[in-house]
Backbone bond lengths (Angstrom), bond angles and torsions (degrees), N, CA, C in turn:
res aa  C-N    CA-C-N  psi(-1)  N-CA   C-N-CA  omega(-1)  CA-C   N-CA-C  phi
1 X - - - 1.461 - - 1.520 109.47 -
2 X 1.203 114.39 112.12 1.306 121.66 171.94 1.875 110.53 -81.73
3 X 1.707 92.02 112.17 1.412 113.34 -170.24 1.645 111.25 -89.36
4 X 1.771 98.63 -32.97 1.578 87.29 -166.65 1.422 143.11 69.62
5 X 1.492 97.38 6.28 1.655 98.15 167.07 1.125 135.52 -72.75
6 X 1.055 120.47 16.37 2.104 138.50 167.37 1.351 91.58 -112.60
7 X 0.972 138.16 37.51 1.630 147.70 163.81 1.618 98.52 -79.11
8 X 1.417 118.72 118.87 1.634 108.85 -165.73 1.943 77.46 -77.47
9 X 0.868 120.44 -21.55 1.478 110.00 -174.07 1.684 120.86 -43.57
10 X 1.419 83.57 -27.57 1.668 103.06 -173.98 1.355 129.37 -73.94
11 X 1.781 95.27 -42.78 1.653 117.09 -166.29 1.641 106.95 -106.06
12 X 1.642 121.62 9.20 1.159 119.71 177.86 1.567 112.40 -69.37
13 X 1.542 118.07 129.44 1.439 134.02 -152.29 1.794 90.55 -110.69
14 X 1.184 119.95 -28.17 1.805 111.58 176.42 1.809 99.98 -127.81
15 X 0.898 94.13 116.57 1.746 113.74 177.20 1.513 104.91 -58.34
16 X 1.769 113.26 41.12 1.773 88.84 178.84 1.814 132.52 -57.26
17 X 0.914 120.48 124.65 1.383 98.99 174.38 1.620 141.11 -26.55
18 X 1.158 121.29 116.50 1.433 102.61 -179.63 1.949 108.73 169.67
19 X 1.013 109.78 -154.25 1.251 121.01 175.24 1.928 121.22 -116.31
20 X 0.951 115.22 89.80 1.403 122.13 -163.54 1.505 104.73 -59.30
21 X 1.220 128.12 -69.90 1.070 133.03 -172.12 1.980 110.21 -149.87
22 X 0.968 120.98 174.54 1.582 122.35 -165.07 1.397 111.98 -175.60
23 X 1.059 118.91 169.65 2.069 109.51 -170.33 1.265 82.80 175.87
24 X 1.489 101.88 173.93 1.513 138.93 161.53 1.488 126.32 -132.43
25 X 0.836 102.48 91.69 2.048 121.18 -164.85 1.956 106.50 -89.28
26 X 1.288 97.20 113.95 1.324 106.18 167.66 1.679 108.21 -119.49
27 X 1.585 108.19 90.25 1.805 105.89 173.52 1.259 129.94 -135.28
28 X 1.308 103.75 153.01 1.003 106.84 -164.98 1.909 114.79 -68.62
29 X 1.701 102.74 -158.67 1.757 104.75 174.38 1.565 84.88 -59.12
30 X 1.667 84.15 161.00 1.373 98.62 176.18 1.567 145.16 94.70
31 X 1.090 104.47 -19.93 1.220 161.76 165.31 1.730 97.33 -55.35
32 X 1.158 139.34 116.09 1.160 141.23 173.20 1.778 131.34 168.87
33 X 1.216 95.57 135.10 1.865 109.08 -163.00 1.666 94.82 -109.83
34 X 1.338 123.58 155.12 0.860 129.17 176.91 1.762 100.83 -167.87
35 X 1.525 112.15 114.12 1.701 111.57 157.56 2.097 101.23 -142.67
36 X 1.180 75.42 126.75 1.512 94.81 -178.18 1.338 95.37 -77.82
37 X 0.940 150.41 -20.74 1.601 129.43 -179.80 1.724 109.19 -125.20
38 X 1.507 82.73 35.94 1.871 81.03 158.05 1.801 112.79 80.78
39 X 1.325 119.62 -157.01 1.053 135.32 169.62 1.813 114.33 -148.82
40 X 0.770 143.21 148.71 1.324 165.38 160.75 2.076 114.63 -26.35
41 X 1.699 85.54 -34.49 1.700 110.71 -146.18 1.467 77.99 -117.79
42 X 1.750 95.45 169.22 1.478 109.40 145.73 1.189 127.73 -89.83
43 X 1.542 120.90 134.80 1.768 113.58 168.15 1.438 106.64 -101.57
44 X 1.525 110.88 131.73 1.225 126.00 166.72 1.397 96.49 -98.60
45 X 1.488 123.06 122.36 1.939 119.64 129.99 1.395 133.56 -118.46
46 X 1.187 96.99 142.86 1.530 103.81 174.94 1.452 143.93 -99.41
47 X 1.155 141.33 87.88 1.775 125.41 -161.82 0.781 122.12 -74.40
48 X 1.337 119.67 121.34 2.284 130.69 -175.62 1.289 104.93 -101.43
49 X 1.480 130.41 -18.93 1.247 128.16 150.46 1.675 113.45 -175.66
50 X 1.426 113.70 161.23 1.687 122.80 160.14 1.992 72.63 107.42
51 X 1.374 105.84 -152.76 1.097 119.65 -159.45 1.727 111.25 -142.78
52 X 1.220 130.35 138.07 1.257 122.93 175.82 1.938 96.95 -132.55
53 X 1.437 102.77 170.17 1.509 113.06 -166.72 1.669 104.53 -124.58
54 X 0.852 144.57 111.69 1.579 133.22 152.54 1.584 107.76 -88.40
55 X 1.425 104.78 139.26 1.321 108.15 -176.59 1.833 107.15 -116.91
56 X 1.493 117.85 160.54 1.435 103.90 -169.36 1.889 87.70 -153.17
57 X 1.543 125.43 94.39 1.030 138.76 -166.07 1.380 94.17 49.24
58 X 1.367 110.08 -134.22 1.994 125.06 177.61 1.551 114.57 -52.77
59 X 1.786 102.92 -35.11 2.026 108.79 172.13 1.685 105.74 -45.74
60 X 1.321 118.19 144.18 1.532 129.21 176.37 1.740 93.07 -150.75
61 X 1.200 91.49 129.77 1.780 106.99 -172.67 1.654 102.48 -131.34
62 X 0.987 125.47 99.14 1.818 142.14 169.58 1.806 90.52 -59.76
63 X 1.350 96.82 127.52 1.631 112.93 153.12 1.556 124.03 -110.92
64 X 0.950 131.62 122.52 1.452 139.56 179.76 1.438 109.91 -103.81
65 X 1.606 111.54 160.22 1.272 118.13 170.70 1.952 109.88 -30.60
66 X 1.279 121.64 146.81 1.243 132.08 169.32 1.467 98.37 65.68
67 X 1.114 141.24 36.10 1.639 136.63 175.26 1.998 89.91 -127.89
68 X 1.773 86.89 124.68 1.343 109.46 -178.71 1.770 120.60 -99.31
69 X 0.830 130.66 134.00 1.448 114.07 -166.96 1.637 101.17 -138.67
70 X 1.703 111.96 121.68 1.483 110.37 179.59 1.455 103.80 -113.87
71 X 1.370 122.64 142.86 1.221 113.67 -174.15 1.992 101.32 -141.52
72 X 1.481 101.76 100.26 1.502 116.59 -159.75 1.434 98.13 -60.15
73 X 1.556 139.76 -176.51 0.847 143.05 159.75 1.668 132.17 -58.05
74 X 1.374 118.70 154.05 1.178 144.94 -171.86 2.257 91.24 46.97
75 X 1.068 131.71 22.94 1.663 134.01 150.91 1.748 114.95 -58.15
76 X 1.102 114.73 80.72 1.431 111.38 172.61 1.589 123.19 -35.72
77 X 1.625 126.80 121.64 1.103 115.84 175.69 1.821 113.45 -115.39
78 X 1.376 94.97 164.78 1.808 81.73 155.06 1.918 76.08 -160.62
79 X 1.177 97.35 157.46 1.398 119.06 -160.78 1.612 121.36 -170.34
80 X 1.027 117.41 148.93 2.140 117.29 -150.53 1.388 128.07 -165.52
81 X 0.754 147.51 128.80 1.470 159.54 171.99 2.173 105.80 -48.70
82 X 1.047 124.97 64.52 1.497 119.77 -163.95 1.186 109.19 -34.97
83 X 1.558 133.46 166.63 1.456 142.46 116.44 1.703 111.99 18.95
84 X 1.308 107.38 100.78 1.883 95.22 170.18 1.283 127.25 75.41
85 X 1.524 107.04 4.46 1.311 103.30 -163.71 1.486 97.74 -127.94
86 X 1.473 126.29 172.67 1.110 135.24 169.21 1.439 120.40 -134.29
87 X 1.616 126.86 137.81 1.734 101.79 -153.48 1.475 83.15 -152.89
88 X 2.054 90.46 129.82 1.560 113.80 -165.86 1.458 78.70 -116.33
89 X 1.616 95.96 145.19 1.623 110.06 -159.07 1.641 98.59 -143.17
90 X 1.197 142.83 174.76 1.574 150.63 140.18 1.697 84.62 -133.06
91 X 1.332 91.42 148.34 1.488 118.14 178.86 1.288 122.48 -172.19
92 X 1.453 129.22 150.42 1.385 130.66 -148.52 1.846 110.77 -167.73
93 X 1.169 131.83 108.37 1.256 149.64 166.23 1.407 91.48 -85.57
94 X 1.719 83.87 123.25 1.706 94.48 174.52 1.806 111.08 -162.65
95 X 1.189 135.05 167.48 1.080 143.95 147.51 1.560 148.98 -51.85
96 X 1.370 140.24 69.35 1.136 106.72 -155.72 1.694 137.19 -83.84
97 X 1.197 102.65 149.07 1.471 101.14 174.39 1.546 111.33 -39.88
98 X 1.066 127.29 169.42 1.950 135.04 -174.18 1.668 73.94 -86.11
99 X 1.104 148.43 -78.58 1.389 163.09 -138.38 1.682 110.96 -50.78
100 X 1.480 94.35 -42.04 1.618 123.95 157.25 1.451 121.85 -34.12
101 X 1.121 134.01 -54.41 1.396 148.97 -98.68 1.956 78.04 -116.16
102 X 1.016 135.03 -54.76 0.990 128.94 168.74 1.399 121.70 -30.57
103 X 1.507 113.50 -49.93 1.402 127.68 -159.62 1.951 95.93 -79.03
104 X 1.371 90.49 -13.42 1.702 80.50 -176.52 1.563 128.53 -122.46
105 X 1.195 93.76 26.38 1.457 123.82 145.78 1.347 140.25 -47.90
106 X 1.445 105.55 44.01 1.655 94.51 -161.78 1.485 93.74 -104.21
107 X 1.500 111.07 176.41 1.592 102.19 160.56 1.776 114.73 -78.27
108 X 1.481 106.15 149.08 1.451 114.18 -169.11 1.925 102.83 -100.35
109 X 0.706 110.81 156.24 2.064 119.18 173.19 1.426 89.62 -73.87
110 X 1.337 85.59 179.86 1.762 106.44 175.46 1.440 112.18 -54.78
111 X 1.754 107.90 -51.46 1.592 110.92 -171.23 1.461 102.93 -62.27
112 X 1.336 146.16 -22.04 1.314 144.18 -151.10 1.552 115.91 91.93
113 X 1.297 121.47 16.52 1.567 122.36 174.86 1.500 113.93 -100.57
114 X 1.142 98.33 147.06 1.874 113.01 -176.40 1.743 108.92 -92.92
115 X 0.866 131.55 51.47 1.682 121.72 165.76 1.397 125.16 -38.70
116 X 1.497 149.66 147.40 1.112 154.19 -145.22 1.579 98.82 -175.77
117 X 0.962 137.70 82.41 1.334 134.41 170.73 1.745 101.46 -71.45
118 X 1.189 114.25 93.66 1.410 105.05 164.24 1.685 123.70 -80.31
119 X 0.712 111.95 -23.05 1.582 116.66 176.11 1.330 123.04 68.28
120 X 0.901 122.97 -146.72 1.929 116.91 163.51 1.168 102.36 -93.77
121 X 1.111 112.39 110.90 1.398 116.54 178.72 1.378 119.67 -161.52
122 X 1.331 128.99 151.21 1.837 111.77 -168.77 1.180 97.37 -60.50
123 X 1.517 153.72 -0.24 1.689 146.68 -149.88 1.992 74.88 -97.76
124 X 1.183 98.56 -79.06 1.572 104.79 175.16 1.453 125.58 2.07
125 X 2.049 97.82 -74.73 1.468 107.40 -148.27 1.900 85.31 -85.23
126 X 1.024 118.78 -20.14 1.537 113.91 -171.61 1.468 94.32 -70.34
127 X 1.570 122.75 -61.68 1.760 128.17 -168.05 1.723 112.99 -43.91
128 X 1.592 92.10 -48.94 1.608 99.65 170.81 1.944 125.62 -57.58
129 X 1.446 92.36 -43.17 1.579 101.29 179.99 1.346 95.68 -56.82
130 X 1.767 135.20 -45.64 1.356 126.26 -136.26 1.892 82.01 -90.02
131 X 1.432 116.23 -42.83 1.400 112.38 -161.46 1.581 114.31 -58.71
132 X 1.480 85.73 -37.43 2.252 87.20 173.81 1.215 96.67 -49.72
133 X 1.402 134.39 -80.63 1.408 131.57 -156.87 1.796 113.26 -56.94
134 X 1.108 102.24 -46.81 1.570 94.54 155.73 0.851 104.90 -21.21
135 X 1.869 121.20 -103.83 1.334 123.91 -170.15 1.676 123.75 -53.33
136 X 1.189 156.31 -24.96 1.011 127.64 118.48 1.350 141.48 5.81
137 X 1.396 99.77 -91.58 1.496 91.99 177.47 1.573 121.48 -81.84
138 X 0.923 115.96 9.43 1.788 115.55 172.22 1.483 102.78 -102.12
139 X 1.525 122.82 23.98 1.424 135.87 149.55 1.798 124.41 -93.28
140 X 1.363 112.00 -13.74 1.054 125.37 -172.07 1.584 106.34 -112.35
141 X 1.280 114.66 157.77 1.957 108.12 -158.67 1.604 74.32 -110.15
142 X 1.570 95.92 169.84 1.649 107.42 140.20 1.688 77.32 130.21
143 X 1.516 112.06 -177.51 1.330 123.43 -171.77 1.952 92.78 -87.39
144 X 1.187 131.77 -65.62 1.594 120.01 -165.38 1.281 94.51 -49.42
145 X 1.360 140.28 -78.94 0.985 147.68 -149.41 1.891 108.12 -50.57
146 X 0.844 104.67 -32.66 1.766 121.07 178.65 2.098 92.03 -86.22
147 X 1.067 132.46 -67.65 1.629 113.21 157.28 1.346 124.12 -19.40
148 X 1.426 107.39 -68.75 1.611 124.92 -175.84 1.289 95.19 -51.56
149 X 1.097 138.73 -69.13 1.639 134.80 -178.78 1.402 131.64 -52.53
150 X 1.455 106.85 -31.73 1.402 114.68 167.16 1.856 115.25 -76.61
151 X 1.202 108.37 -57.17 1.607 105.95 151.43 1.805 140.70 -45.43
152 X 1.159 98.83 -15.05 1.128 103.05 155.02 1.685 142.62 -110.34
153 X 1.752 91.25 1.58 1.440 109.61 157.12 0.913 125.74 -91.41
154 X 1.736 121.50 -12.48 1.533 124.61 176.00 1.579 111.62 -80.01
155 X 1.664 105.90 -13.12 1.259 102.17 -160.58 2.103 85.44 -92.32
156 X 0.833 105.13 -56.20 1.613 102.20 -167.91 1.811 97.51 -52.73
157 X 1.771 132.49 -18.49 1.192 118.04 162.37 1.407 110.96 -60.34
158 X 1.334 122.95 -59.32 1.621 133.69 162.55 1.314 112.06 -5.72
159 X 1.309 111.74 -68.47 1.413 135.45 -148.25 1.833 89.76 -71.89
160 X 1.464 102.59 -64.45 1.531 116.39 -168.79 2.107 109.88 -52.18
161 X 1.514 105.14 -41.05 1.076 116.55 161.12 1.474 137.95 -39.41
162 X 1.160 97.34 -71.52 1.577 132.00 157.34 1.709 99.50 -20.68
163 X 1.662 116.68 -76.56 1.268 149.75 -179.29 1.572 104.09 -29.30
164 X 1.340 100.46 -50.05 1.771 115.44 -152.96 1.602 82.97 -90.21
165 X 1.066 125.59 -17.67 1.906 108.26 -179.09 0.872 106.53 -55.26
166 X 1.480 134.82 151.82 1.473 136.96 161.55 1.530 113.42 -65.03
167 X 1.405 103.94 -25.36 1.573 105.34 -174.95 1.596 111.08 -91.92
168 X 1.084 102.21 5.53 1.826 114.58 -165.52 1.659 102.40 -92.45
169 X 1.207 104.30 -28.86 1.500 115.58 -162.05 1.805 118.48 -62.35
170 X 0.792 140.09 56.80 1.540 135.35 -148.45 1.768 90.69 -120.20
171 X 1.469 87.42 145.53 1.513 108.03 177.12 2.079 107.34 -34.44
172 X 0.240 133.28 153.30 1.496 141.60 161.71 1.419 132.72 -60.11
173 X 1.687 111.04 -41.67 1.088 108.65 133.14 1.434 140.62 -62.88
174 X 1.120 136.92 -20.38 1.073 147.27 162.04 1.355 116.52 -46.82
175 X 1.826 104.28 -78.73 1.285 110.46 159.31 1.686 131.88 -42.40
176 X 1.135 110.95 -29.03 1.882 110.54 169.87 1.462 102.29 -71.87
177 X 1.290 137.53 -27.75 1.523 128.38 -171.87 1.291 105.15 -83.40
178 X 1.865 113.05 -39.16 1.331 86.14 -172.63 1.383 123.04 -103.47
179 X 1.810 115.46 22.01 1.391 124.60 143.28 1.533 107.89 -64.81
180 X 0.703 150.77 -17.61 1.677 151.41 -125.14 1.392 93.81 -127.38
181 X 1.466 113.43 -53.46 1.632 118.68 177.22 1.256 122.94 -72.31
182 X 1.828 109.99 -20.99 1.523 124.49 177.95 1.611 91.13 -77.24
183 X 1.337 142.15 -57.65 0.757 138.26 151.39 1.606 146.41 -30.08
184 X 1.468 117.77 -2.09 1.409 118.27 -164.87 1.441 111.40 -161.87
185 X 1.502 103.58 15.19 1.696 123.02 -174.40 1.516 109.45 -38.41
186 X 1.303 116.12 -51.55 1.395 116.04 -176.42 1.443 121.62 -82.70
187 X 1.371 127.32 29.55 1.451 120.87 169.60 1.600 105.87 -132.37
188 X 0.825 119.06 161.15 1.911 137.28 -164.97 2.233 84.72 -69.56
189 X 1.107 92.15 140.76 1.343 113.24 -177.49 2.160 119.73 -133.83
190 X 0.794 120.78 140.44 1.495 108.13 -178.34 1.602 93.26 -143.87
191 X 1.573 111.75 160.12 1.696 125.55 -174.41 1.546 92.67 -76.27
192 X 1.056 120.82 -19.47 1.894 106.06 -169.29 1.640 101.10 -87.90
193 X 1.675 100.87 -30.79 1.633 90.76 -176.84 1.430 104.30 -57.46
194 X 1.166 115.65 -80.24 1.629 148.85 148.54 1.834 105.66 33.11
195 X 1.640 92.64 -73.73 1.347 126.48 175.70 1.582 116.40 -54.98
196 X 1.218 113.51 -35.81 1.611 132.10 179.37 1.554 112.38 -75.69
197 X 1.496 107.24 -50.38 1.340 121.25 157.70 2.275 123.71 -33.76
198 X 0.995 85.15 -48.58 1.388 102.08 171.80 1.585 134.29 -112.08
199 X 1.358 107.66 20.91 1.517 129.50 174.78 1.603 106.74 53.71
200 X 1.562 127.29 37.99 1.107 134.55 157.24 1.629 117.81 -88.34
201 X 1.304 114.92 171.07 1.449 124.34 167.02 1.220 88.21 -101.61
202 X 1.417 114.57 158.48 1.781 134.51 -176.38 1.560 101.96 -75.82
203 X 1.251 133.61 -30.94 1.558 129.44 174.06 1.587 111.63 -52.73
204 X 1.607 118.69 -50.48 1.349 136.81 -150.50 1.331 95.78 -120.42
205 X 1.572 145.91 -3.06 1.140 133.44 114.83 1.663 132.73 -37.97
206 X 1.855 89.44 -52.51 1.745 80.03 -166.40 1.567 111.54 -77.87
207 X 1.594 111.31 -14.88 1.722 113.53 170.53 1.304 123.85 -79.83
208 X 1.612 114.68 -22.23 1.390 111.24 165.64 1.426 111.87 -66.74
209 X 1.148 127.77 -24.12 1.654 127.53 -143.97 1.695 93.62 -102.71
210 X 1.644 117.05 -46.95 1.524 116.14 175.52 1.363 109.78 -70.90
211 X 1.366 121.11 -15.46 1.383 120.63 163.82 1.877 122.66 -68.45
212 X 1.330 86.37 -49.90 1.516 102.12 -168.74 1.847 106.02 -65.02
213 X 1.471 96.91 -31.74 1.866 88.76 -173.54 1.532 112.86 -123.44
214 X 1.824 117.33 -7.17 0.916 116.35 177.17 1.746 115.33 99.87
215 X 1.436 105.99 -17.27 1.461 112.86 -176.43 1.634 94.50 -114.96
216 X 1.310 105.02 166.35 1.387 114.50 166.53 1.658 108.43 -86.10
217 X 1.614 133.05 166.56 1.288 137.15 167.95 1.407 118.10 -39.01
218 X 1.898 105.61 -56.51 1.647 86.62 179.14 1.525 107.82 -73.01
219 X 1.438 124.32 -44.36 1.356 121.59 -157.05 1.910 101.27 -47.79
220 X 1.062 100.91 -23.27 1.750 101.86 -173.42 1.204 97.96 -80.08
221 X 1.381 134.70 -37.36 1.892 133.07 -161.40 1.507 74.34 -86.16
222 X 1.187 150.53 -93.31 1.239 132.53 -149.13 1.377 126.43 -28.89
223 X 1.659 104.47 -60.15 1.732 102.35 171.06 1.294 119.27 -62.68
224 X 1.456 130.75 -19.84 1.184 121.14 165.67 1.456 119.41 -68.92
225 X 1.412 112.17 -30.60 1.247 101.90 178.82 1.575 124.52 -83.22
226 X 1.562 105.73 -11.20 1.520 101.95 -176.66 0.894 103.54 -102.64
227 X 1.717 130.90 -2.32 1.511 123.99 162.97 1.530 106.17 -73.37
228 X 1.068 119.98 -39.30 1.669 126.13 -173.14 1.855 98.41 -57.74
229 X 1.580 106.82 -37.35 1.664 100.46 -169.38 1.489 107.35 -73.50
230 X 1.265 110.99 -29.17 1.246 112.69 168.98 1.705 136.72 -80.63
231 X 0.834 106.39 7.58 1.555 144.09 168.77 1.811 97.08 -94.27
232 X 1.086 132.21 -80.19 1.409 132.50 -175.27 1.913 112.32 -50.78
233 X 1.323 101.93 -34.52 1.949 133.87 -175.86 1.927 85.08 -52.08
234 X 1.517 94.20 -52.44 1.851 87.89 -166.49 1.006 127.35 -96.51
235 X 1.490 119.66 -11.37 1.591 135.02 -147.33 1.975 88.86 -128.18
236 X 1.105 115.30 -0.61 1.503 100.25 -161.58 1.421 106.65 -129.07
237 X 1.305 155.21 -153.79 1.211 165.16 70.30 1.559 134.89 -59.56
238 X 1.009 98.08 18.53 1.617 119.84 -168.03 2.070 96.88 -67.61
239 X 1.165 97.08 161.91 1.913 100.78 172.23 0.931 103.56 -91.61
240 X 1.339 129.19 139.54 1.566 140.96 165.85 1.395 99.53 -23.22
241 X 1.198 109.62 -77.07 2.085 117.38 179.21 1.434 104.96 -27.23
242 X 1.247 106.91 -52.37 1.911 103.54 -163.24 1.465 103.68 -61.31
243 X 1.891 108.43 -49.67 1.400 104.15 169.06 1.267 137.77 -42.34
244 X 1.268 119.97 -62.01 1.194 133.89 163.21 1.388 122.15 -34.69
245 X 1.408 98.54 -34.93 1.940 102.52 -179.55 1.800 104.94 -80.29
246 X 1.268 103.04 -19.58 1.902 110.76 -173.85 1.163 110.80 -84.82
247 X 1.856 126.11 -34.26 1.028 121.64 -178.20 1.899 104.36 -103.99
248 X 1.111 101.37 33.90 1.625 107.38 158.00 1.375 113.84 73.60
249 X 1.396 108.32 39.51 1.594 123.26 -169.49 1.448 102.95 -107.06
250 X 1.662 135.48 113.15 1.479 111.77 -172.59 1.818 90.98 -100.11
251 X 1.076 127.96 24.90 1.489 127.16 177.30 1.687 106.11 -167.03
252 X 1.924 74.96 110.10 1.625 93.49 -173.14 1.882 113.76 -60.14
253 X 1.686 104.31 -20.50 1.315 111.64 173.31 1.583 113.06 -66.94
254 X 1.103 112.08 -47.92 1.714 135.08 164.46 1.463 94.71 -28.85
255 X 1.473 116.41 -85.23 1.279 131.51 -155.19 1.971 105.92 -58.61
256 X 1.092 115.44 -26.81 1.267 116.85 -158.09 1.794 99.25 -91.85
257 X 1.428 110.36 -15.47 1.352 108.16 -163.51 1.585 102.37 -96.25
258 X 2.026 110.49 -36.16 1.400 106.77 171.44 1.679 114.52 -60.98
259 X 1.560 112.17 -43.82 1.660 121.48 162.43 1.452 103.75 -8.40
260 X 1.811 107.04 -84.53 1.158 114.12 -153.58 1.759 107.64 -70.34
261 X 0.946 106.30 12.17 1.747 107.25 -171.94 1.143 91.76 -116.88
262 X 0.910 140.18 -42.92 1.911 131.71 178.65 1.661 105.48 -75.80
263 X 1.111 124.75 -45.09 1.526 112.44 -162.44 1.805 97.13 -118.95
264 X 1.427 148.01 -11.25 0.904 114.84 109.77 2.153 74.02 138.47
265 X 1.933 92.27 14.09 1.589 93.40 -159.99 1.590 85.31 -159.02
266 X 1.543 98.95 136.61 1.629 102.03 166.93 1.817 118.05 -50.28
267 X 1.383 100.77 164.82 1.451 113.59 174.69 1.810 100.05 -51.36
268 X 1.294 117.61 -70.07 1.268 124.52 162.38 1.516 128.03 -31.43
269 X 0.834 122.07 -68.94 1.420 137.35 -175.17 1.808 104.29 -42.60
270 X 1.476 90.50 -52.36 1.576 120.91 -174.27 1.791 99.23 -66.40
271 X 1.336 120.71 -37.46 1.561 109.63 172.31 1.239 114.59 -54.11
272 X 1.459 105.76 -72.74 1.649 130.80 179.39 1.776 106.06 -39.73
273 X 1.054 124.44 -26.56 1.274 122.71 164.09 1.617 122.48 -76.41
274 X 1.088 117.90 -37.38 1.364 113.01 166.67 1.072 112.41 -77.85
């Protein structure tokens, strides 16, 4: 039984902020950690695939791909690779920034553990992208490389955060479209494409989606797109026209009239103000 009690994670005497140590564990049965009095640090893990078990006296809790598990300090764990199974993990004992402390606010179980079932979901494939590079660069010494690692643990808190909102929670399909649309603002879009994209019919697309966020499909591509123009309005020198053509406007008259109906001020008006 791999216990891990020379885990500097364990025996750290000043809580500096940071990232202690981090890995990517693919193991088989057999496979198993156990400290009854916790750790010092926080452990974050994550499952990218196979299955892992935390156990809590007689409690037994199965983790699957996209199931996040935070376990704050002095939280007793014991945790294992089950029967038959094999369990690919990222995980990371670390410190948090004061700045942090928000992001780790979730509600805890009885034992004191934070679960997050992210599932397939963009919360997922983003947490995972950020955790590789985590581990990566929290293999390499030096001051960037110790940045790079800490920035990329704030972002998979983000991500995990984000997740735990009540308002964050949206079907999965949902959430893939409207990464997809944050992503694709400037080209012609329709509910049947949309709908096809995510193996819906366009009826039970467009009612899941005004359900799920409260707006209908276009009413959402619109505000995305006139928030995006207004983003370019402050950050850019670009011509209204050019804008309008970037955030997927084929009539700069078009674009200038929804402008003044969403924010309550011409494209112009709205520069000169920032």
């Amino acid at each position: 039984m791999a216990e891990n009690l020379n885990n500097p994670a364990v025996n750290q005497t000043m809580p500096a902020p940071g990232v202690l140590i981090s890995g990517q564990f693919s193991e088989p049965f057999g496979y198993e950690v156990w400290r009854p009095g916790g750790t010092r640090d926080w452990l974050l893990t994550l499952t990218i695939g196979g299955q892992g078990e935390y156990a809590h006296g007689a409690e037994r809790v199965r983790c699957g791909e996209g199931d996040a598990v935070l376990l704050p300090p002095g939280v007793p764990h014991h945790y294992y690779t089950p029967r038959d199974c094999r369990w690919d993990f990222f995980w990371a004992h670390f410190n948090p920034e004061l700045r942090w402390m928000e992001l780790l606010r979730h509600p805890q179980d009885a034992n004191g553990a934070i679960r997050l079932p992210l599932g397939q979901s963009t919360a997922f494939d983003r947490a995972s992208s950020a955790f590789l590079r985590l581990v990566r660069d929290n293999r390499h010494t030096g001051h960037y490389a110790e940045l790079l690692s800490l920035n990329a643990l704030e972002e998979v808190l983000v991500h995990l955060a984000g997740f735990s909102a009540k308002d964050e929670r949206l079907d999965a399909r949902i959430a893939d479209t409207l990464g997809y649309l944050v992503d694709h603002l400037g080209v012609p879009h329709t509910v049947a494409e949309l709908a096809a994209r995510v193996s819906l019919s366009p009826s039970r697309f467009s009612h899941l989606f005004k359900e799920q966020t409260g707006d209908s499909v276009l009413e959402t591509l619109l505000k995305l797109r006139l928030k995006h123009a207004a983003r370019l309005l402050e950050h850019t020198p670009l011509l209204v026209s050019e804008i309008a053509g970037m955030s997927g406007f084929q009539s700069p008259f078009y674009f200038t009239k929804q402008f003044t109906a969403l924010f309550g001020i011409s494209p112009s008006g709205y520069r000169k103000r920032t």
